[in-house]
C-alpha positions in Angstrom: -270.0 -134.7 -67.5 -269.2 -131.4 -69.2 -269.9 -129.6 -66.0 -266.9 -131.9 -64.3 -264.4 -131.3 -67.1 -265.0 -127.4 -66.8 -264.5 -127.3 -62.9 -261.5 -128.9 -63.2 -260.3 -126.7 -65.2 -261.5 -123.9 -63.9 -259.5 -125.2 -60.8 -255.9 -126.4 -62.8 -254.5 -122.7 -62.2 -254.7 -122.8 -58.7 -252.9 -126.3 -57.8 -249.8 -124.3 -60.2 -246.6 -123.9 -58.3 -244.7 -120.5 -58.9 -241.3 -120.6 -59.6 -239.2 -118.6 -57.0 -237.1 -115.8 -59.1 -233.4 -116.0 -58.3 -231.2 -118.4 -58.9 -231.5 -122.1 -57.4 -227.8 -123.0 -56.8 -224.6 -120.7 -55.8 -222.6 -122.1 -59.0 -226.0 -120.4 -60.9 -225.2 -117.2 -59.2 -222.0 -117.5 -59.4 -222.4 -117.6 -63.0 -224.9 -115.2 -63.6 -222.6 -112.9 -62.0 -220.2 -113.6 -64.4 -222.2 -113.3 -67.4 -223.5 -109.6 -66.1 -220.0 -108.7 -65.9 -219.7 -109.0 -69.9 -222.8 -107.4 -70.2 -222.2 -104.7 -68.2 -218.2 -104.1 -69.5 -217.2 -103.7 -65.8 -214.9 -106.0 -66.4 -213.5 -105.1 -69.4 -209.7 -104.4 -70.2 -208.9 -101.0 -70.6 -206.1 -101.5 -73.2 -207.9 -102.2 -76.6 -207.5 -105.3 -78.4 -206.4 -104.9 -82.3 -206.3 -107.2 -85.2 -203.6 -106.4 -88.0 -205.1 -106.6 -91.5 -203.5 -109.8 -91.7 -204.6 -111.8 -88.8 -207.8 -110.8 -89.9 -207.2 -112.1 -93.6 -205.9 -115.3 -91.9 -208.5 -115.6 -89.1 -211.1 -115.4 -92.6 -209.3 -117.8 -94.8 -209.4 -120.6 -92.0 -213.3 -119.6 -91.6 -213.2 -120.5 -95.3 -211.5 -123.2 -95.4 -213.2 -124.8 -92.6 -216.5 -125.1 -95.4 -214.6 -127.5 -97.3 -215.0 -130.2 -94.9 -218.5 -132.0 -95.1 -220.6 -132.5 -92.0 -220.9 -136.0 -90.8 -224.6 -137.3 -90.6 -223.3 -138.7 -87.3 -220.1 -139.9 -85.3 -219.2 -143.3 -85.1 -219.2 -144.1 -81.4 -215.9 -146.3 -81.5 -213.9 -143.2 -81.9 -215.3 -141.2 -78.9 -213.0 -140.7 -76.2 -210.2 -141.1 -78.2 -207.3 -138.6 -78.6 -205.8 -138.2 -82.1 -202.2 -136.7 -80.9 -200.9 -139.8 -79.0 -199.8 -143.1 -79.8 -202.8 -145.8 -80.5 -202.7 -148.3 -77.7 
């Protein structure tokens, strides 16, 4: 019986399927070549992006004062889907 289990696994690496490298769709390579632009900078602007001291303070302060809010344990699903700016129906 032991015997049987061990052949079988002896033989479970061969019936394994390799994975071709690459990717599987054009929207993935499409994508990928996208994300290697960022990694690469190719893409990047050559006009350097600055924050004045006080964008910054306010860009932190909103960081902060997004703390004070607790997290939900979970969303009610009755609200999903629903837009807060318009006019309730």
């Amino acid at each position: 019986m032991k015997a049987h289990y061990l052949i079988c696994l002896a033989l479970l690496p061969l019936g394994a399927e390799a994975i071709e490298p690459g990717p599987s769709s054009p929207y993935q390579a499409e994508t990928e070549n996208w994300l290697a632009l960022q990694v690469n900078g190719l893409a990047a602007s050559p006009t350097p992006q600055k924050t004045t001291p006080a964008e910054r303070e306010q860009a932190l302060q909103r960081w902060l004062d997004s703390n004070k809010h607790p997290i939900p344990e979970f969303f009610e699903s009755e609200s999903g889907g629903k837009s807060g700016g318009g006019k309730s129906q």
